[in-house]
TIPA-946980 format. One record per residue (C-alpha): residue in one letter; x, y, z. Coordinates in nm, 4 decimals. Example, Ala and Ser with C-alpha at 12.3 -4.5 7.8 and 13.67 -1.06 7.14 Angstrom:
BEGIN
['a',[1.2300,-0.4500,0.7800]] ['s',[1.3670,-0.1060,0.7140]] 
END
This chain:
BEGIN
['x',[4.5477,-6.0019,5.3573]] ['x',[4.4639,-6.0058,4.9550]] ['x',[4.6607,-5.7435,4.8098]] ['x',[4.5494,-5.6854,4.4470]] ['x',[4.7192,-5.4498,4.1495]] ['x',[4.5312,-5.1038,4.0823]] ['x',[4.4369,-5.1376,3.6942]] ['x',[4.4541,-4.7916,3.5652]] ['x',[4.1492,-4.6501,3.3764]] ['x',[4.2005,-4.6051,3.0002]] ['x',[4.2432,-4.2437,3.1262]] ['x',[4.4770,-4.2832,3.3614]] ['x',[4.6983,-4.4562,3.0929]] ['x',[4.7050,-4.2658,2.8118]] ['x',[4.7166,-3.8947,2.7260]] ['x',[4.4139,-3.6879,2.5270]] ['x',[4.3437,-3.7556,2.2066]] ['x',[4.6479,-3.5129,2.0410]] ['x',[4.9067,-3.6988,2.2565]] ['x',[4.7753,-4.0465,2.3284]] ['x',[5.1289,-4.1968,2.5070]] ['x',[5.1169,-3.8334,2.7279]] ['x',[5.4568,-3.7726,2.7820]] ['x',[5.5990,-4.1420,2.7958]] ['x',[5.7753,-4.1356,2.4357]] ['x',[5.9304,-3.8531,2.2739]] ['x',[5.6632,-3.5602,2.0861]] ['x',[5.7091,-3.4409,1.7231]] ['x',[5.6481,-3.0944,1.6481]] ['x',[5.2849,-3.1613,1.5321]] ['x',[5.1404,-3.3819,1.8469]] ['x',[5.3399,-3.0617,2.0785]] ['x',[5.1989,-2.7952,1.9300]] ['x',[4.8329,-2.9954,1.9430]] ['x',[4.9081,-3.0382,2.3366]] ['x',[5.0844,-2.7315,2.4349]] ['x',[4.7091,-2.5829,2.2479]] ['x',[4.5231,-2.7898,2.5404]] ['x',[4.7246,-2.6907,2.7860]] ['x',[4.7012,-2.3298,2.6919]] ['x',[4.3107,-2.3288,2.7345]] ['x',[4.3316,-2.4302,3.0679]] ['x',[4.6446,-2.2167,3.1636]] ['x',[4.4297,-1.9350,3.2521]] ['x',[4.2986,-1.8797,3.6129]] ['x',[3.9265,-1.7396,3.4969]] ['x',[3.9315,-2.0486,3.3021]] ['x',[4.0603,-2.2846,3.5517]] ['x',[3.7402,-2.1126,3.7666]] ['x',[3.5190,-2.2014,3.5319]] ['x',[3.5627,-2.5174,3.5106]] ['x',[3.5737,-2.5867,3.9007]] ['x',[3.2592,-2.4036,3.9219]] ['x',[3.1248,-2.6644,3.6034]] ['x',[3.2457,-2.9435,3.7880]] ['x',[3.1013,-2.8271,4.0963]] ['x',[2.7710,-2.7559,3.9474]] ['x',[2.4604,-3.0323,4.1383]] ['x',[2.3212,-3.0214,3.7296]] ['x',[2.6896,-3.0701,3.5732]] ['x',[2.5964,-2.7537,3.3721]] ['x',[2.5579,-2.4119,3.3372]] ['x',[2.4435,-2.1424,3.2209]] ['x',[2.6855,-1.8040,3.1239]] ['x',[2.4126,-1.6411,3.3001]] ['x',[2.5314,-1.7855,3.5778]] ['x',[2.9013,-1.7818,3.5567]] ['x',[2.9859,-1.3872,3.5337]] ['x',[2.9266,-1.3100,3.9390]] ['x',[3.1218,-1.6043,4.0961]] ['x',[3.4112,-1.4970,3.8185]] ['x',[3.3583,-1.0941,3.8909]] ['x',[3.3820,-1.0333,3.5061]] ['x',[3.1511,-0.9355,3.2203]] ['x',[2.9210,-1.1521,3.0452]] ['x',[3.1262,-1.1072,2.6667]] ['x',[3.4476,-1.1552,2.9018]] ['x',[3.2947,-1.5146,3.0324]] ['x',[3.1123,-1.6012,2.7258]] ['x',[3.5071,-1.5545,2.5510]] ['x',[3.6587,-1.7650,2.7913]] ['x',[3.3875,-2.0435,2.7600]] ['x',[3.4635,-2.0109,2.3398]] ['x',[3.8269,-2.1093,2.4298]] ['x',[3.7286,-2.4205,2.6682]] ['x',[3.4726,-2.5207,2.4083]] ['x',[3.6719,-2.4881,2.1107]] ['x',[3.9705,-2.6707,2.3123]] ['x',[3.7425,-3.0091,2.3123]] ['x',[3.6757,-2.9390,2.7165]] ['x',[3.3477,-2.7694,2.6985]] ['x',[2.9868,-2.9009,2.5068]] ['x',[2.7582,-2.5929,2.4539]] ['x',[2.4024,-2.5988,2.3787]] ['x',[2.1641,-2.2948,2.2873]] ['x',[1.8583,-2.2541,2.4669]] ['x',[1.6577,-1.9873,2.3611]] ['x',[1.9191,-1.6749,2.3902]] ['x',[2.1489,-1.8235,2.6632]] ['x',[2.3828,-2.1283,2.6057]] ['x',[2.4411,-2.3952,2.8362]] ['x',[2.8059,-2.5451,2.8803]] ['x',[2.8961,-2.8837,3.0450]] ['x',[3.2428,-3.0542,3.1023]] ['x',[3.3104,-3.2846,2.8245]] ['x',[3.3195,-3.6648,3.0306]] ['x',[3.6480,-3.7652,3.0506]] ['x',[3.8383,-3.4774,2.8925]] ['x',[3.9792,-3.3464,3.2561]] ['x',[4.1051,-3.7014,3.3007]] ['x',[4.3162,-3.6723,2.9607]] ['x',[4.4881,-3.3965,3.0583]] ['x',[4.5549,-3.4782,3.3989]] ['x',[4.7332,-3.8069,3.2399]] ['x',[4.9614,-3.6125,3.0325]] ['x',[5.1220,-3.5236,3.3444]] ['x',[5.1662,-3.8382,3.5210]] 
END
């Protein structure tokens, strides 16, 4: 039987862009603050929702049309929480017409979930 070493993915071995050794080597104040930001936009359980429900999605988009009944809240409510994920580097949005469209960043998930390891 071969037995061969798991490489990790560049993911996998380093944190997100703010904290690229994750929690390997000590933090200054600057690269914490930039992390404990991150970790704040995702530390929210409406937020955590909508990004299952992103991730979920058959397109890998939505719409915030489409986001306030599986969530139970308002549109401005959704559309606030979406402004959060986006402006935390997790979230692309694009415009069309009067609704706007919001997809996971690729890769950004991974980041985070590296910080941890």
């Amino acid at each position: 039987m071969l037995v061969t070493e798991q490489v990790p993915t560049a993911a996998e071995s380093r944190g997100p862009v703010c904290c690229p050794t994750g929690l390997t080597a000590p933090l200054d104040r600057e690269t914490a603050e930039d992390l404990a930001r991150l970790l704040k936009a995702v530390a929210d359980p409406a937020r955590l929702q909508l990004l299952a429900l992103l991730k979920a999605s058959a397109a890998g988009e939505a719409c915030v049309c489409d986001l306030t009944g599986p969530l139970g809240l308002s549109q401005p409510t959704v559309s606030h929480h979406l402004k959060v994920l986006t402006e935390a580097g997790l979230l692309t949005r694009e415009k069309r017409g009067t609704w706007a469209w919001f997809s996971i960043v690729p890769g950004r998930l991974d980041e985070i979930a590296a910080v941890l390891r």
